[in-house]
C-alpha positions in Angstrom: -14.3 28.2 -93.8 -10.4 29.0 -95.1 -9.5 30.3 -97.6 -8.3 27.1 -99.9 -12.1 26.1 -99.1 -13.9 29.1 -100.3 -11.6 29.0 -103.4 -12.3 25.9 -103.9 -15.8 25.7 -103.5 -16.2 28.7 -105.9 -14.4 27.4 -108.9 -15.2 23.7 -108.7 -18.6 24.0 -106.5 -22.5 23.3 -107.5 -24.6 24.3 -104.7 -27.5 21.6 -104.4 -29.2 23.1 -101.2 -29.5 23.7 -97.3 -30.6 22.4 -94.2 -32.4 23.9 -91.9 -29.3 24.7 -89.6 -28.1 26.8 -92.8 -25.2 24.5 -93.6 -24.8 24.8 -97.6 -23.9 21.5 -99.6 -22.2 21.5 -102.8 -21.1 18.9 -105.1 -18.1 19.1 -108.2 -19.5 20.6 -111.2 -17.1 18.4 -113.5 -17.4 14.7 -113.4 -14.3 13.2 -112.0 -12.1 11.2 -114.6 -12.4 7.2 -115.2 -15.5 6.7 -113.5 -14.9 8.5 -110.0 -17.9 9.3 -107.6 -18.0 13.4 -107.5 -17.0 15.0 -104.6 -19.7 16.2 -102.0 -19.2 18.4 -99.0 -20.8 20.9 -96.8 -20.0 24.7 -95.5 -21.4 24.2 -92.0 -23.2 27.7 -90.6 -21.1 28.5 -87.5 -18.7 26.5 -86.3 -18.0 23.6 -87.6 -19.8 20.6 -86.3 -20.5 17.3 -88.0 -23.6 16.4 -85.8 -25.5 19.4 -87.1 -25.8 17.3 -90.4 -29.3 15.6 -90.3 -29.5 12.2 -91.5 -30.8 13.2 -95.0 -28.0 14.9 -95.9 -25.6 12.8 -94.1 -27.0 10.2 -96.8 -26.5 11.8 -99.6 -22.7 13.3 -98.6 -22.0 9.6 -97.9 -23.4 8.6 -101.3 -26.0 6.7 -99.8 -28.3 8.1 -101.9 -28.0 9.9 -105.3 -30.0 12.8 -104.3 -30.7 14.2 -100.6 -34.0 12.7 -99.2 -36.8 15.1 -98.8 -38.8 16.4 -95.6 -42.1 15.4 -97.7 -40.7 11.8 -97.0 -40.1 12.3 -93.6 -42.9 9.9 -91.0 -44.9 11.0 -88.5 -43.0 8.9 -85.6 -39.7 10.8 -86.8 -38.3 13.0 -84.7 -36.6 16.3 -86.0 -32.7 16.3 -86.1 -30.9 17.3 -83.0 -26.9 18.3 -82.9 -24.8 16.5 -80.0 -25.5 18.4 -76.7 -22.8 17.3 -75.0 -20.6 19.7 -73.3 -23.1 22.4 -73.6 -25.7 23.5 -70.8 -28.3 21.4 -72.9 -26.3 18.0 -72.4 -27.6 15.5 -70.1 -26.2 15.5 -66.5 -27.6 12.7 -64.5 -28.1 13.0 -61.0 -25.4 13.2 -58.8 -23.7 15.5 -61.4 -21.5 18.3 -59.9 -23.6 20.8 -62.0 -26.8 19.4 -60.6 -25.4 19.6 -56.6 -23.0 16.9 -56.5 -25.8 14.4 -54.7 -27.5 11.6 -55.6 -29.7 9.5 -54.0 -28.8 7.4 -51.4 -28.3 4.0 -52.0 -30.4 0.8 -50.8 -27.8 -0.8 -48.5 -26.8 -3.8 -51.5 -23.4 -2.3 -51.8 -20.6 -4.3 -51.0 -16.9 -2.9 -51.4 -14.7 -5.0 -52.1 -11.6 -5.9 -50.0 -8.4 -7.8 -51.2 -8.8 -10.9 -49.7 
């Protein structure tokens, strides 16, 4: 977070809660002249990363919903929030990946090249 951020955040900032990343969310304290939505944002913890936001609070920084929904609301099939991988030693390489040994299986002998005519 910059400066003009924190500055920000402090004078004009209502914290409404956290995640369970620790990014912070804050909406404006004031309502906004002739009827505007207030402003909503998020501090993230770390670096800043929009896929660390989990869908709840995606909602309500969207204005989806009016307030953030709750983990109580959350069903059983749901999985828990995961960030973007990619680029990271956690991201999928499929096989045949340089990381993974640069092979892949061998193919089944249906491959044609093509050859301008």
């Amino acid at each position: 977070m910059n400066i003009g951020t924190w500055l920000f955040t402090k004078l004009n900032g209502r914290q409404l809660g956290t995640d369970g990343v620790g990014n912070i969310y804050y909406e404006e304290k004031r309502p906004r002249p002739g009827g505007l939505r207030s402003r909503r944002w998020v501090i993230y913890a770390g670096a800043p990363e929009a896929s660390t936001v989990p869908p709840e609070w995606h909602a309500w920084l969207h204005h989806t919903t009016d307030a953030p929904i709750t983990e109580a609301h959350r069903r059983v099939w749901q999985k828990p929030h995961l960030a973007n991988a990619t680029g990271t030693p956690l991201g999928y390489r499929p096989p045949g990946h340089d990381y993974q040994g640069g092979h892949r299986a061998l193919t089944t002998g249906d491959y044609e090249p093509w050859t301008p005519g």
